[in-house]
N, C-alpha and C positions, 0 to 999 in steps of 0.2 A: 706537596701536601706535607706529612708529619707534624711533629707537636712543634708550637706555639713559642720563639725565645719569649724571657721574661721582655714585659714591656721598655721601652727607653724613651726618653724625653729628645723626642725630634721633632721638625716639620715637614719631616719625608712623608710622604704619600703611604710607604710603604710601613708604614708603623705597625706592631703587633706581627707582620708577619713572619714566615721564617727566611732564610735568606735567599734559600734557592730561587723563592719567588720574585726575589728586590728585581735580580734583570728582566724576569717578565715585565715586570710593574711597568719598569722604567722605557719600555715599547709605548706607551702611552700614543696612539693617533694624537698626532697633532692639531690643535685647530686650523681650520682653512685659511692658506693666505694665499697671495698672487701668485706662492710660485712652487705650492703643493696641490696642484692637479688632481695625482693618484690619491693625495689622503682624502682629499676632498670626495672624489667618486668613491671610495671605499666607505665612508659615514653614510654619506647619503646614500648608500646602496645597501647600508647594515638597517638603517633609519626607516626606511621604504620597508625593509621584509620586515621590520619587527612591526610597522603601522599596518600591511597587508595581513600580518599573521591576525593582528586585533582583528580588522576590519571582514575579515570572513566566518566571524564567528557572530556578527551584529547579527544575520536572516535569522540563527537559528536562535537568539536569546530574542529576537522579536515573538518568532514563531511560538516560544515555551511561554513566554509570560502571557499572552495575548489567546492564547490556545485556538488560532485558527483553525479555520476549516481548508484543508490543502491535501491537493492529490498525494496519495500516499511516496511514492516515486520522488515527487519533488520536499517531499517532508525527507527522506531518507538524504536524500543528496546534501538539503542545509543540513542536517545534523551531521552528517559524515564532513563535510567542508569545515563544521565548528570544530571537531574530533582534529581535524587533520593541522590545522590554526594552530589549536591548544599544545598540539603534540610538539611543534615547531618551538612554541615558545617555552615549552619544559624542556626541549631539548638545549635550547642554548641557554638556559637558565641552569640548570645542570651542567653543564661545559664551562660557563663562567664560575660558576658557584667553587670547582675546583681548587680556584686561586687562593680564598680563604677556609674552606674546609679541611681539618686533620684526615688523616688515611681513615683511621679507622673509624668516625661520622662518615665521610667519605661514602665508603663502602654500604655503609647500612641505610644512608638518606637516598646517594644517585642511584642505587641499583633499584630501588623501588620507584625513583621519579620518573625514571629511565620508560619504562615501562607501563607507569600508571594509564594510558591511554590504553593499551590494550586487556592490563587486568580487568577496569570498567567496564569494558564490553562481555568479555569473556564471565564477569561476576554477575551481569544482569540473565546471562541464558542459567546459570549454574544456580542461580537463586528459584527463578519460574519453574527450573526444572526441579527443586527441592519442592518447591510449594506443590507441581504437579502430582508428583509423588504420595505426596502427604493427602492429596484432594482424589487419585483416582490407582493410587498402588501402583505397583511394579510396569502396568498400563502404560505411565507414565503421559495420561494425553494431555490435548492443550488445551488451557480453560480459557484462552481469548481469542478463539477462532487459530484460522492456520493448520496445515496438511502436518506439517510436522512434528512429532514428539521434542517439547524445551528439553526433554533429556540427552536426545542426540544433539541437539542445538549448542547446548554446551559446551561438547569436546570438538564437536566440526568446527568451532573461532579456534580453537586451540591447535588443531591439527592445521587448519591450514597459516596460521602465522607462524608456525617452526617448518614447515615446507620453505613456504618462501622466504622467508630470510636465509635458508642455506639455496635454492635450489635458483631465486633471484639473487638475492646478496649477494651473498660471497663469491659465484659465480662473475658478479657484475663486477667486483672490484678487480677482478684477474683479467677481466675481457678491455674494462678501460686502462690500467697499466699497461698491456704488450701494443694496444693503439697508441695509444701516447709515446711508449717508449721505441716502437716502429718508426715514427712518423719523427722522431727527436736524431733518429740514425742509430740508436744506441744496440737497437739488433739489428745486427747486419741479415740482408734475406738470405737463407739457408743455415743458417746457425741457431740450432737449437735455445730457447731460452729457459731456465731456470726456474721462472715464475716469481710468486711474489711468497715473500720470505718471512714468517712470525720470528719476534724477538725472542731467547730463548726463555722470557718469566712467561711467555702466553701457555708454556707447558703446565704451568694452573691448572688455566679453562680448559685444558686439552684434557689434560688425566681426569679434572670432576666429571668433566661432559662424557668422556668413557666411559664411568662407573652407573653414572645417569644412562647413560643410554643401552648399557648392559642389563640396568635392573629392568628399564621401560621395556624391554622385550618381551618379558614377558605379563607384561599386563596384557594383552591381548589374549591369553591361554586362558583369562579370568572374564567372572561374568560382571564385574562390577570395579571402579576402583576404590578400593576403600578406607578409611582415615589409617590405619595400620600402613597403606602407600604414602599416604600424606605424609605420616611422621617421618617415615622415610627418607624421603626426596625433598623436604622442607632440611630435616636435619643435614640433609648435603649440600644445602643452600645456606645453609650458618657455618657449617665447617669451611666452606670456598670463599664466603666472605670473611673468616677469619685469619684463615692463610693467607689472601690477598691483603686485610690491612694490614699484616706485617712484613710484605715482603718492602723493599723500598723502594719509597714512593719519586715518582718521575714527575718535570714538567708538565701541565697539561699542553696540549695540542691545541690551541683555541685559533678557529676560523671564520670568517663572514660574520652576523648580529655575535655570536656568543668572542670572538674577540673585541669587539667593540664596546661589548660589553665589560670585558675581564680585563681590560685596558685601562678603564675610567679608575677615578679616584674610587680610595678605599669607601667613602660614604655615599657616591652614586651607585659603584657598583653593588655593594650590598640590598641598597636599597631597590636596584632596576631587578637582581637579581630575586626577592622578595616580592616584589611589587607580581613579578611575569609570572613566576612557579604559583603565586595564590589563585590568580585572576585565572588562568591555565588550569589550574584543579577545580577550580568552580564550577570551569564552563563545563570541562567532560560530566564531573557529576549532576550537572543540569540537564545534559544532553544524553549522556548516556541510554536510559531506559529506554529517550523517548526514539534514540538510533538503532535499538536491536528491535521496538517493537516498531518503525517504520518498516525496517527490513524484511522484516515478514509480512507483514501486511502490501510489500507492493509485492513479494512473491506471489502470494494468493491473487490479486489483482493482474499481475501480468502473466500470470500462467505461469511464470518463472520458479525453478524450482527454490525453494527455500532454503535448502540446506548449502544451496549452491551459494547463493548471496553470502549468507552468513560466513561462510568456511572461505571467501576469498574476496569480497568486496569490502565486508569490517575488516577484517586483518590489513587493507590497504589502506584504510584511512589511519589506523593507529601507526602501522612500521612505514609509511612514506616518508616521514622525517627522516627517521634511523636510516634507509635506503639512500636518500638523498645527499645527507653528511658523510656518511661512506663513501658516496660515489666522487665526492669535493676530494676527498682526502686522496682517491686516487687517483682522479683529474692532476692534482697537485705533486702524484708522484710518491705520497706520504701512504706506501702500502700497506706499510705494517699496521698504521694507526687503523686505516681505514677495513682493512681486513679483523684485525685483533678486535674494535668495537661490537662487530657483529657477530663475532665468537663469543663475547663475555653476556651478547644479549641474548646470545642460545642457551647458555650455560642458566641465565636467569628465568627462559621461557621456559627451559628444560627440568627444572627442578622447582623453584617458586612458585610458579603459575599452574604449572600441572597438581601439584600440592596439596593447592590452596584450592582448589575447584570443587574435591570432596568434601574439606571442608562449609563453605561457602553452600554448596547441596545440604550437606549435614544438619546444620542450622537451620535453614527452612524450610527441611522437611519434619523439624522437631524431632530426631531422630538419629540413630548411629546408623544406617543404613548409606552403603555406598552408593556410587553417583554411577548409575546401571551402564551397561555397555549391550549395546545389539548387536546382530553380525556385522553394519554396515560400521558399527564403531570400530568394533574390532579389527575389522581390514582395514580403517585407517590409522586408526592407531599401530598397527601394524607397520603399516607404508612406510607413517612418520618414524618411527625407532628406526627401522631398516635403513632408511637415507641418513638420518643421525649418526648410524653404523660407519655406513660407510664414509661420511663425512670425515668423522674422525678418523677412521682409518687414514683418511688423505692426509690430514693432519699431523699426523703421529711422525713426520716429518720435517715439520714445520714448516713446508712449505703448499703452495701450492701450483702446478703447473699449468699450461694451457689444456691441454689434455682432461687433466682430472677435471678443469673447471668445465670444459664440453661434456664430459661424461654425465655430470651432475645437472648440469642443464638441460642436457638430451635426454637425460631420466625423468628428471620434471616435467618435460613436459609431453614427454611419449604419454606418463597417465592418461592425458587428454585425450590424445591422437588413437590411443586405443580402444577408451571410452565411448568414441564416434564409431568405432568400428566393429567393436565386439556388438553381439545380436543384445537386446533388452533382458531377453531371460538369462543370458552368463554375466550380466553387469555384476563386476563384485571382481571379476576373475582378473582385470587389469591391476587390479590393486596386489594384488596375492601376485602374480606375475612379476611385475615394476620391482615391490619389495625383496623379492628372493633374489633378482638380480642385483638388487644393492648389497643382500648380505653375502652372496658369493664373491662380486665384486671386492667387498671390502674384506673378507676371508685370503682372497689373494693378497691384496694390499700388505695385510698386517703376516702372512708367513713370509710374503717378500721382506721385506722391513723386522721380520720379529728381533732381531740383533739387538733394534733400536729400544724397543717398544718400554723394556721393564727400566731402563736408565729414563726413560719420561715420566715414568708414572714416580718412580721414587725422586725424580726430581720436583716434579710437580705436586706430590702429595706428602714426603717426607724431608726431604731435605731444607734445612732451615733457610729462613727467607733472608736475601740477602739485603 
């Protein structure tokens, strides 16, 4: 990325851009001939996801414009398939866009593209729950049917799409590199391995997502979160985007549809690149509404809890992509990329998204009034800071092991396993349980390591970018 040379008069491909870029450029796929095989399979395999990614989003723009009549269930599913589409194709649209975008555009376009799939979701409960508010008080009930209060609705997408992306994620990226590097001879059995290893600028993501997840603790002590949070954790999410576009800027990593993309000529790629990020925003905004209110409405229908959908079924239509291209990157052995992506999308869920929620309430409720928290919010929001905790704590190393990536996994998903076990009247107590073992956890972590810790955060948050 970085700034722009002045123009020169060529017939290079690579015109306008900077140089770092020219031997990207010059990777260009080849066109097929007799005796390129692999480029041939790698097009038509780029060609195929990017026509699959369209093609799964046809049921649900039939379904919106048409306004069928459809079991609620099967209405949830296409719109969550259109969600998951769209998601793919802002992802690699985003990935290629890299090639011609400055650091500092860069930073402030991808970090929101990145992610627009899940703020969508996340802004439709946070809006019904402003309007609830506004139509029946601090009550907060639902005016279109449904057991559940849109107020909790809200923070349960939010809570559970920063779960899983540390507790699936990054876990998952640790667990396919020591398979992979098992299975290549490169650990020998009985020899301890290392793990997978962040580059030392991810100490960024590491120190904001610390300071983020130090204030988010105590939101839970509060009955509400309220735009005084917002300004907070948005302001922390301007300062980490501005540190990041100065520090300098690296190669992107481009893989599958998004290098085939970022491969083509400067005027196809701009233009595929353009063409997939609009059509991908249209459709989540099309679909959106009509995906958080399916999901409720088959909760009520199946007896299925609601809050249960919402806090772990949207969060996987939006982070499947993100999950998917992580897990390529360390299929491929590229740990750093593939672990460091899912850190800067914490860093984004953790401070942006959370943010912007009260806001977003604010507004529709006509009103300064924060965006309410119950006790069951507050145990999760609890849960989520606590693993946050500890996450970083693992991090505060830069690396991560096999070990800490079991630990984070087996805390994930103990919640469940306790859930099923604990009696109906202590439900609540697994969450309170799960979390304090994270912060004890990660209390160890960081007295073991505290050596480390203040040379991260000042490299991370003051030391000038290199």
């Amino acid at each position: 990325m970085g700034s722009h040379p002045a123009p020169h008069p060529s017939g290079d491909e690579t015109f306008g851009l900077n140089p770092r870029l020219e031997a990207a450029l010059t990777r260009t796929i080849e066109p097929p001939t007799s005796t390129s095989l692999p480029g041939r399979i790698a097009i038509r395999r780029a060609r195929l996801s990017i026509a699959a990614a369209v093609l799964v989003t046809a049921p649900a723009l039939a379904l919106r414009a048409v306004q069928a009549d459809v079991a609620h269930p099967l209405e949830a599913a296409a719109f969550g398939l259109a969600i998951v589409g769209a998601a793919f194709l802002l992802s690699w649209a985003a990935e290629a866009a890299q090639v011609d975008i400055p650091a500092g555009l860069a930073i402030a376009i991808l970090a929101l593209i990145a992610v627009l799939p899940e703020y969508a979701v996340d802004f439709v409960f946070a809006w019904k729950g402003g309007e609830s508010f506004a139509a029946t008080g601090p009550a907060c009930l639902p005016l279109d049917g449904g057991a559940e209060s849109p107020c909790s609705l809200a923070l349960a997408n939010m809570t559970g799409a920063n779960r899983l992306l540390i507790g699936v994620g990054w876990t998952m990226v640790v667990f396919i590199a020591f398979v992979r590097l098992r299975r290549a001879g490169r650990i020998p059995r009985g020899e301890r391995w290392e793990g997978v290893r962040l580059e030392r600028a991810r100490s960024t993501e590491i120190a904001f997502l610390a300071i983020a997840t130090i204030y988010s603790l105590f939101l839970p002590l509060k009955h509400s979160i309220t735009l005084v949070d917002a300004g907070v954790l948005v302001t922390l999410f301007v300062l980490y985007s501005i540190r990041v576009a100065r520090a300098q800027a690296e190669e992107p990593h481009l893989v599958g549809p998004a290098e085939y993309v970022g491969t083509r000529s400067a005027g196809l790629r701009r233009g595929a690149v353009v063409t997939m990020a609009v059509f991908a925003a249209v459709v989540i905004l099309f679909v959106a509404e009509r995906f958080a209110e399916a999901l409720v409405a088959s909760g009520e229908s199946l007896g299925i809890s609601e809050f249960l959908l919402v806090q772990w079924i949207a969060p996987l239509a939006s982070e499947t992509p993100e999950l998917l291209v992580a897990g390529l990157y360390a299929w491929r052995l590229n740990t750093s990329a593939g672990l460091g992506t899912l850190v800067s999308s914490k860093v984004n869920q953790w401070t942006l998204l959370v943010g912007t929620l009260p806001i977003v309430f604010a507004v529709a409720a006509s009103g300064f009034h924060g965006l309410p928290l119950d006790t069951v919010q507050r145990e999760e929001l609890f849960l989520t800071a606590a693993q946050s905790f500890f996450a970083v704590a693992i991090l505060s190393s830069l690396t991560m092991s096999l070990r800490e990536a079991g630990f984070l996994f087996a805390l994930f998903w103990g919640q469940f396993v306790l859930g099923a076990i604990v009696p109906p009247h202590l439900h609540g107590i697994e969450r309170v349980a799960i979390g304090v073992v994270y912060l004890v956890l990660g209390c160890w972590v960081l007295i073991t390591d505290r050596r480390r810790i203040p040379g991260l955060l000042r490299e991370g948050v003051r030391t000038p970018a290199r």
